[in-house]
C-alpha positions as CSV (number, residue, x, y, z in Angstrom):
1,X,12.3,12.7,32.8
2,X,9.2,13.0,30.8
3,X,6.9,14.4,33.7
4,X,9.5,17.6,33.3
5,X,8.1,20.0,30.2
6,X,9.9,22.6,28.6
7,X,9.1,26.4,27.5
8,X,8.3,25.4,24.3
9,X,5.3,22.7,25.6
10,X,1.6,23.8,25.3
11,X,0.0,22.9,28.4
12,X,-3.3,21.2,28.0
13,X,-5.9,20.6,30.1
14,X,-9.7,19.8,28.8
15,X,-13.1,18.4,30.6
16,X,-15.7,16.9,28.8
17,X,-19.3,16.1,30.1
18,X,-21.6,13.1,28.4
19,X,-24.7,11.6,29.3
20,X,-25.3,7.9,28.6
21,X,-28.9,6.6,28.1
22,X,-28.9,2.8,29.7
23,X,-26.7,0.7,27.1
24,X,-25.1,3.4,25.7
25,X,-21.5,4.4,25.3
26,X,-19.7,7.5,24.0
27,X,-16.3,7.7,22.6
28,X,-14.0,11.7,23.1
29,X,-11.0,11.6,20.9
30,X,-8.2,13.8,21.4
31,X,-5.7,14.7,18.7
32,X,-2.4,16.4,18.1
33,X,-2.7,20.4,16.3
34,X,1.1,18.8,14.7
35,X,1.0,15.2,13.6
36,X,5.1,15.1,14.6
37,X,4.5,16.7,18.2
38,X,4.1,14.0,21.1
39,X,1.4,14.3,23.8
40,X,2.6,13.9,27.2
41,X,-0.2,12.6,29.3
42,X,0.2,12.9,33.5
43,X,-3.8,12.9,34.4
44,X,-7.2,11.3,33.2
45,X,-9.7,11.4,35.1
46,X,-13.3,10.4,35.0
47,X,-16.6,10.3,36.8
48,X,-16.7,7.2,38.7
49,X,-20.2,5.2,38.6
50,X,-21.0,1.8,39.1
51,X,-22.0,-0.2,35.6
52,X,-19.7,2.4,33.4
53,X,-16.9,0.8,31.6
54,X,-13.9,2.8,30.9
55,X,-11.4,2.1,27.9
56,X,-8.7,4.4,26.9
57,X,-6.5,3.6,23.8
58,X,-3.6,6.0,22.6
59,X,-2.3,5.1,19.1
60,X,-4.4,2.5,18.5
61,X,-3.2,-0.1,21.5
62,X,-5.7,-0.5,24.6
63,X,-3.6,1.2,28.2
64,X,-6.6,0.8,30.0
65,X,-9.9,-1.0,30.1
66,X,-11.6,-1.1,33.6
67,X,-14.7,-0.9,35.8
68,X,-13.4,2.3,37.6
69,X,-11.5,4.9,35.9
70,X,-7.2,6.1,36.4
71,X,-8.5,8.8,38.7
72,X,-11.8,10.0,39.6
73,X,-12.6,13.5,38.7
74,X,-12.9,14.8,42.6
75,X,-9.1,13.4,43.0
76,X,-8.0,14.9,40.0
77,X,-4.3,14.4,41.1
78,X,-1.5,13.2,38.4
79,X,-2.0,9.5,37.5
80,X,1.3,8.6,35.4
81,X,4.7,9.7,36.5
82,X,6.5,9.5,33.9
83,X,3.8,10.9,32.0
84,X,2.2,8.9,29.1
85,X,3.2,9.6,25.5
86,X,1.2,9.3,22.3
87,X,2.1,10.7,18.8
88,X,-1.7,10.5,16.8
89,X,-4.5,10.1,19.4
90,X,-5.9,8.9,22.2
91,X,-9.4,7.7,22.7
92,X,-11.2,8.0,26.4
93,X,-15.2,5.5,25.8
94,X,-17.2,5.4,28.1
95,X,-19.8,2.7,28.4
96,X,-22.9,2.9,30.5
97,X,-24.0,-0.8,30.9
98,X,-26.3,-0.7,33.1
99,X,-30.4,0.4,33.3
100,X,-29.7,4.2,34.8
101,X,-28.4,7.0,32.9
102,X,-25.5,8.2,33.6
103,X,-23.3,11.6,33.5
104,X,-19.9,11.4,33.3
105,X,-17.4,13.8,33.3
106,X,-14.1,13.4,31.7
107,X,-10.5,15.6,32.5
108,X,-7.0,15.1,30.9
109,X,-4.0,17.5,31.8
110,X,-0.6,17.4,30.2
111,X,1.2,19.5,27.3
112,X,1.5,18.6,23.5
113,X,5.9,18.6,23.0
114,X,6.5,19.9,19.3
115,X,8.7,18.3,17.2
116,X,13.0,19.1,18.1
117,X,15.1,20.6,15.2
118,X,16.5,17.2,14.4
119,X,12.3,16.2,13.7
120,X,11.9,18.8,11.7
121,X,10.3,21.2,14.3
122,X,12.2,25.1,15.3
């Protein structure tokens, strides 16, 4: 089941805070410390504001592209079971269209896997 980690999984969990001018967006990248380990992904969670846009791509392929984010950041509870994989990176933007600036905070949780003996890994 890949909500289940194992001994050998870092857990991860990381909040980042941006303030958007009116019309501006930001873009928080996450990426792997071993470019054969998978990132297991169970919660993202953002600041929820009216006129923010929220797009998150992992690998290069939109998952998510709304007017509210997966989970506000005062729910914080898991938002994918089975958890979400990526291999290279995943990008969390933020776009503030509207005339008010905005702060938004944004919180992932999950574990990076390292690669199995048969991938090269220990």
């Amino acid at each position: 089941m890949a909500t289940e980690h194992f001994p050998r999984d870092t857990p991860f969990i990381d909040a980042q805070q941006v303030i958007l001018s009116a019309s501006e967006q930001a873009t928080i990248t996450y990426s792997l410390s071993n470019t054969r380990s998978q990132f297991h992904l169970v919660m993202l969670a953002a600041s929820k504001h009216t006129d923010v846009i929220y797009t998150v791509e992992m690998d290069g392929s939109e998952e998510w592209k709304a007017p509210i984010p997966p989970t506000d950041v005062d729910n914080a509870q898991d938002t994918y079971v089975p958890a979400k994989v990526f291999r290279n990176d995943m990008e969390v933007q933020v776009a503030n269209v509207g005339d008010v600036d905005r702060r938004v905070n944004v919180v992932i949780k999950g574990w990076e896997r390292p690669p199995t003996v048969d991938e090269g890994g220990l």
